[in-house]
CHARMM-style PDB file with segment names, atoms N, HN, CA, C and O in Angstrom:
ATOM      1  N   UNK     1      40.278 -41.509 -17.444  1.00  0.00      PROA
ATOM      2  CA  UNK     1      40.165 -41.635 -18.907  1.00  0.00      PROA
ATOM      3  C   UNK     1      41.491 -42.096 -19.511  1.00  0.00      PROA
ATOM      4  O   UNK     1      41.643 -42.952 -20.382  1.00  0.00      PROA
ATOM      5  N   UNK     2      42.372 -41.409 -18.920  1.00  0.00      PROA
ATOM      6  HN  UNK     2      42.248 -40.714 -18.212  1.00  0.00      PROA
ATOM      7  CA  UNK     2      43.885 -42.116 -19.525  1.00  0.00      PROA
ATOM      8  C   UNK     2      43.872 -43.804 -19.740  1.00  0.00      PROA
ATOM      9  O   UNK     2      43.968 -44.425 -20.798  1.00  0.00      PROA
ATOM     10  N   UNK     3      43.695 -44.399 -18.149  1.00  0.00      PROA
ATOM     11  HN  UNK     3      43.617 -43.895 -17.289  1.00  0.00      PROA
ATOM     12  CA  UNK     3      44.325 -45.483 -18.201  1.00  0.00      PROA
ATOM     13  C   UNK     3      43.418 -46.311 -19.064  1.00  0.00      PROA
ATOM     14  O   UNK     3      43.812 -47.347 -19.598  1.00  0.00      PROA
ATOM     15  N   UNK     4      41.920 -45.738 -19.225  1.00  0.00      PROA
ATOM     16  HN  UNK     4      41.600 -44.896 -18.791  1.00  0.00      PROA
ATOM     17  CA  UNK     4      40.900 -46.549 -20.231  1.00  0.00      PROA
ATOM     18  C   UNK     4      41.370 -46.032 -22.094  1.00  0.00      PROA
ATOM     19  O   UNK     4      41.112 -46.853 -22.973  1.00  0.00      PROA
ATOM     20  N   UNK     5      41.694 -45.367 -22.287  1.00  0.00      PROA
ATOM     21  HN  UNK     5      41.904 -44.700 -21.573  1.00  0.00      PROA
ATOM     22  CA  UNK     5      42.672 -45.019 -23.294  1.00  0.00      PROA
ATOM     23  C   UNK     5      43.107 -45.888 -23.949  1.00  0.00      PROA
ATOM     24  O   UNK     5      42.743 -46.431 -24.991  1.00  0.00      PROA
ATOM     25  N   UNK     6      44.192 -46.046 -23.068  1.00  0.00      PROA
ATOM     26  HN  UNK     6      44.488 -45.604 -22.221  1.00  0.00      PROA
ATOM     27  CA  UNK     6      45.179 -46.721 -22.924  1.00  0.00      PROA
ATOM     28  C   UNK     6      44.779 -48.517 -23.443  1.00  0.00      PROA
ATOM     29  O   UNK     6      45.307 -49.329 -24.203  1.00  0.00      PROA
ATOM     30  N   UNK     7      43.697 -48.511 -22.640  1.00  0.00      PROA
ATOM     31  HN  UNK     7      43.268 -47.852 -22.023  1.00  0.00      PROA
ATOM     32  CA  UNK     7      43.377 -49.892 -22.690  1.00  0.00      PROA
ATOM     33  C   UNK     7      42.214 -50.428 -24.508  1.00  0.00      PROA
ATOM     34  O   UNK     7      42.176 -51.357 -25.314  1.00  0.00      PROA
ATOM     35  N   UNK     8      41.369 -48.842 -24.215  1.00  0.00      PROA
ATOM     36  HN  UNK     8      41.400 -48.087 -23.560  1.00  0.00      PROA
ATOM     37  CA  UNK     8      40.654 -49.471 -25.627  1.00  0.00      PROA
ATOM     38  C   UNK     8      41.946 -49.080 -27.281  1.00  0.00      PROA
ATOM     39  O   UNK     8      41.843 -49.593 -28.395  1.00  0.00      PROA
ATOM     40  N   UNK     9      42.834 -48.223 -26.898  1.00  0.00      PROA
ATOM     41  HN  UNK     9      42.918 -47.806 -25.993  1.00  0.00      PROA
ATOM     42  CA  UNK     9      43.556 -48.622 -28.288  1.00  0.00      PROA
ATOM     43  C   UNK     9      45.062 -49.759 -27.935  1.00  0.00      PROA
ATOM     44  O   UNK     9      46.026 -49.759 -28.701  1.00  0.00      PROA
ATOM     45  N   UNK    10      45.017 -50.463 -26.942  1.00  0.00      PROA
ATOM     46  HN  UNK    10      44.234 -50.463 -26.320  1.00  0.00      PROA
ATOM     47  CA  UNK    10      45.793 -51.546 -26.792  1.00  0.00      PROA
ATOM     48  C   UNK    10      44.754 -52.763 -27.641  1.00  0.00      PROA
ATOM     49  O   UNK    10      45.217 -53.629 -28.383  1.00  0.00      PROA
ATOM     50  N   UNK    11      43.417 -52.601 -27.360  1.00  0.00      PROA
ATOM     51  HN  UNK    11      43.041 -51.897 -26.758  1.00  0.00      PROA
ATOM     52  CA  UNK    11      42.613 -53.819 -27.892  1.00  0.00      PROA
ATOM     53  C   UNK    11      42.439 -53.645 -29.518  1.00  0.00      PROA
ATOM     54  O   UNK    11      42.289 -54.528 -30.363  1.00  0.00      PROA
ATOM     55  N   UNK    12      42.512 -52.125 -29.689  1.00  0.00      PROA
ATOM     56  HN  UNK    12      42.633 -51.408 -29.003  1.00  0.00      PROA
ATOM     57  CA  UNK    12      42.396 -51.877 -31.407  1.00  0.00      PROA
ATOM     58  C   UNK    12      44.070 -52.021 -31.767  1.00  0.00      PROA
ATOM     59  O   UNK    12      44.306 -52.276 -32.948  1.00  0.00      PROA
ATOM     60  N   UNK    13      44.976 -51.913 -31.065  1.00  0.00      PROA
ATOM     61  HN  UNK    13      44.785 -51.705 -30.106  1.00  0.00      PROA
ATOM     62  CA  UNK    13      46.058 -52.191 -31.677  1.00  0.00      PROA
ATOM     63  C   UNK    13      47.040 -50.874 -32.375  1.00  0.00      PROA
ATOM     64  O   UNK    13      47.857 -50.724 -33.284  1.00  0.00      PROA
ATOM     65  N   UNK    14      46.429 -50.142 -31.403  1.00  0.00      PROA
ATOM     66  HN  UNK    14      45.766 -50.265 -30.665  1.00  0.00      PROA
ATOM     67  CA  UNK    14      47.056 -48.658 -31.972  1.00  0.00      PROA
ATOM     68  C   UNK    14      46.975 -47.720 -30.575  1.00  0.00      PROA
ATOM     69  O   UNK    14      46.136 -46.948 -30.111  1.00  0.00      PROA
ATOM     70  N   UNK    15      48.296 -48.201 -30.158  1.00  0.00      PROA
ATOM     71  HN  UNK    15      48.978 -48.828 -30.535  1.00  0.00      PROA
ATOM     72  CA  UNK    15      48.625 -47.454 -28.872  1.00  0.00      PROA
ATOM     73  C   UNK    15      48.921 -45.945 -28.790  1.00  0.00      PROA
ATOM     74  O   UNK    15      48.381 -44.957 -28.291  1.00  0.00      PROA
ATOM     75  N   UNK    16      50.169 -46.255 -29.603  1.00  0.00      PROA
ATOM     76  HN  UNK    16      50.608 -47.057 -30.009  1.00  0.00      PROA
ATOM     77  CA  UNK    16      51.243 -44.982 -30.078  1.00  0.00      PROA
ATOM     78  C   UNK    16      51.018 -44.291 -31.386  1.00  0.00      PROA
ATOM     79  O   UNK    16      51.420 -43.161 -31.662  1.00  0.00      PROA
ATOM     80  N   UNK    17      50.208 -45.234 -32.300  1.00  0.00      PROA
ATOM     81  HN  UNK    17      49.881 -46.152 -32.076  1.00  0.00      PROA
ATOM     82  CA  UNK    17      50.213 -44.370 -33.741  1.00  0.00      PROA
ATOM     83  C   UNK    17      48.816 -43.002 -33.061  1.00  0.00      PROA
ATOM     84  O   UNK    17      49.098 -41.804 -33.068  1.00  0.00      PROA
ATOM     85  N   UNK    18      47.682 -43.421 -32.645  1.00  0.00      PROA
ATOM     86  HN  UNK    18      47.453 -44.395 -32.640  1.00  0.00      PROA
ATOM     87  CA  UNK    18      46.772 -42.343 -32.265  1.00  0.00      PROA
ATOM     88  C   UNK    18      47.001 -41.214 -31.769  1.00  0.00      PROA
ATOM     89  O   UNK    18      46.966 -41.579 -30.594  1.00  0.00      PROA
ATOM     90  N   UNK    19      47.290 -39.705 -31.687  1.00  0.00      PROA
ATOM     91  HN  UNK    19      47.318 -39.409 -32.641  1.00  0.00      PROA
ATOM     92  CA  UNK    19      47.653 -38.695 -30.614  1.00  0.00      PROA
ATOM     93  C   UNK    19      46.339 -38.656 -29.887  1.00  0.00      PROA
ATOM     94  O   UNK    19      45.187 -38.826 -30.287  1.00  0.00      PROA
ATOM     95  N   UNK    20      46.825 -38.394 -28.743  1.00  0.00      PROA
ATOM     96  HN  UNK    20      47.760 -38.257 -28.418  1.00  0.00      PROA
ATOM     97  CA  UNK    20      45.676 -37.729 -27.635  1.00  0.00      PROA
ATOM     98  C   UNK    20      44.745 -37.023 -27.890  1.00  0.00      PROA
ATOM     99  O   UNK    20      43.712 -36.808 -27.257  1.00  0.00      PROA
ATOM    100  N   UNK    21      45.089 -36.661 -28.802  1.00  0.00      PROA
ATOM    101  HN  UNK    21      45.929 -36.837 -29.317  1.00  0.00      PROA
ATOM    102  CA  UNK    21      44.202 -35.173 -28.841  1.00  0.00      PROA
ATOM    103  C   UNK    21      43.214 -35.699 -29.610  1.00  0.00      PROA
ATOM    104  O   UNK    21      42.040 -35.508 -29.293  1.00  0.00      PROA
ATOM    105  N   UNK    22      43.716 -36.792 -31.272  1.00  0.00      PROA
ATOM    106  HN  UNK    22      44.669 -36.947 -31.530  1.00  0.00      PROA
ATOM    107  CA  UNK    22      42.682 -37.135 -31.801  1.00  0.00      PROA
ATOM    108  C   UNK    22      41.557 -37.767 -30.936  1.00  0.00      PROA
ATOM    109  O   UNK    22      40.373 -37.434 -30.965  1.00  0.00      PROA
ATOM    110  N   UNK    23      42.249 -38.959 -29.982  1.00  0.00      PROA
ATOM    111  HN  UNK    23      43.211 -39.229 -29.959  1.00  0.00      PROA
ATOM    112  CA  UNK    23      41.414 -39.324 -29.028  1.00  0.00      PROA
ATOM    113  C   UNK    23      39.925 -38.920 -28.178  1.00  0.00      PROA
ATOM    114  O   UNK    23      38.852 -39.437 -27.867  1.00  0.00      PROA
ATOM    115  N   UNK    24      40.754 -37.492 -28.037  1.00  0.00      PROA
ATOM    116  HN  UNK    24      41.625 -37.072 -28.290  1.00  0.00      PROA
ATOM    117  CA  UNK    24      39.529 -37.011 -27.169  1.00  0.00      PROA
ATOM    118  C   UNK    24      38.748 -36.677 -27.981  1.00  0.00      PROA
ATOM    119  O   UNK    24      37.586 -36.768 -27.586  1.00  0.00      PROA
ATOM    120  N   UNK    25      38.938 -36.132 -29.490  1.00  0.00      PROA
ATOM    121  HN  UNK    25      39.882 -36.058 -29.811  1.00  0.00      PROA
ATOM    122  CA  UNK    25      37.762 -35.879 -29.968  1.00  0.00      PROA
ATOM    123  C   UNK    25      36.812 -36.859 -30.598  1.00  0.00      PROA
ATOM    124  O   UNK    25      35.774 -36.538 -31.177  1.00  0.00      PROA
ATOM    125  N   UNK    26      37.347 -38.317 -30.402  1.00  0.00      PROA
ATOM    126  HN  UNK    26      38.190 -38.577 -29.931  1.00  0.00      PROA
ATOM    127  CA  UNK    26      36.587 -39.587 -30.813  1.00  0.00      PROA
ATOM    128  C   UNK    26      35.478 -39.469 -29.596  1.00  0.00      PROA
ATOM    129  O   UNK    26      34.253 -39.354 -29.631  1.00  0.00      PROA
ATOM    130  N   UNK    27      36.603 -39.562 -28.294  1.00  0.00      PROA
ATOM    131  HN  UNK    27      37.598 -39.656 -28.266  1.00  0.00      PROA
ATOM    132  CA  UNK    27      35.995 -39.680 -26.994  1.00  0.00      PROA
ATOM    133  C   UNK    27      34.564 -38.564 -26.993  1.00  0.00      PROA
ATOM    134  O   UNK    27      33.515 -38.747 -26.376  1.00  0.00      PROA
ATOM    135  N   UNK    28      34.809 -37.753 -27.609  1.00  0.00      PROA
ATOM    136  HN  UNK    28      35.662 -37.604 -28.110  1.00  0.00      PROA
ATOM    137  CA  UNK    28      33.709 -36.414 -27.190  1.00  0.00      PROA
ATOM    138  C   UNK    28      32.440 -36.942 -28.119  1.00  0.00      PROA
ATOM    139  O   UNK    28      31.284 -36.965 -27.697  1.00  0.00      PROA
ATOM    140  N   UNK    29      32.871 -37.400 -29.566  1.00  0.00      PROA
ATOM    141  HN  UNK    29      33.810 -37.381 -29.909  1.00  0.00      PROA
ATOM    142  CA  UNK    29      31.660 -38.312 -30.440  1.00  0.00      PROA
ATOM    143  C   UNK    29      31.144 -39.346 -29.726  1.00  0.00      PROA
ATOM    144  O   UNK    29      29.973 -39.573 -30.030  1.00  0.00      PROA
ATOM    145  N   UNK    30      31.539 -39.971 -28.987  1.00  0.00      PROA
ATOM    146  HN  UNK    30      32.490 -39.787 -28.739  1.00  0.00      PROA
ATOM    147  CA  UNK    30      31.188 -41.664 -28.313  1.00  0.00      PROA
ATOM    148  C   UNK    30      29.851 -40.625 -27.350  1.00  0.00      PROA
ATOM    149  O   UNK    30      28.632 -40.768 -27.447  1.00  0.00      PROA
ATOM    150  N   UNK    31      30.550 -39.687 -26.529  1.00  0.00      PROA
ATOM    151  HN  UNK    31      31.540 -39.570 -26.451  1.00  0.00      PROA
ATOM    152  CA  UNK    31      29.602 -39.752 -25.359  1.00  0.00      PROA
ATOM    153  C   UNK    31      28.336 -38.910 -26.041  1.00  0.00      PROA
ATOM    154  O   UNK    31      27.146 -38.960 -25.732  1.00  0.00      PROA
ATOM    155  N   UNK    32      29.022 -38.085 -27.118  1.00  0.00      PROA
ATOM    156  HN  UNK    32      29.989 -38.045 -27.369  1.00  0.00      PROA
ATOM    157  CA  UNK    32      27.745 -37.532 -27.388  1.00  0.00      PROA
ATOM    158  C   UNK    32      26.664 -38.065 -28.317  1.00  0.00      PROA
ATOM    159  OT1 UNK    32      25.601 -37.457 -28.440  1.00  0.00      PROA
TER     160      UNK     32
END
């Protein structure tokens, strides 16, 4: 999951502004 991370907010353009943490809870909306 990191390195795909990594890769879908390189394509949105927001690598470093996002924290992780918000991430996962996008990640947890997507799958659910």
């Amino acid at each position: 999951l990191g390195r795909i991370a990594e890769r879908r907010m390189q394509a949105d353009g927001q690598v470093s502004e996002i924290p992780v943490s918000v991430w996962r809870c996008r990640a947890r909306e997507d799958e659910a």
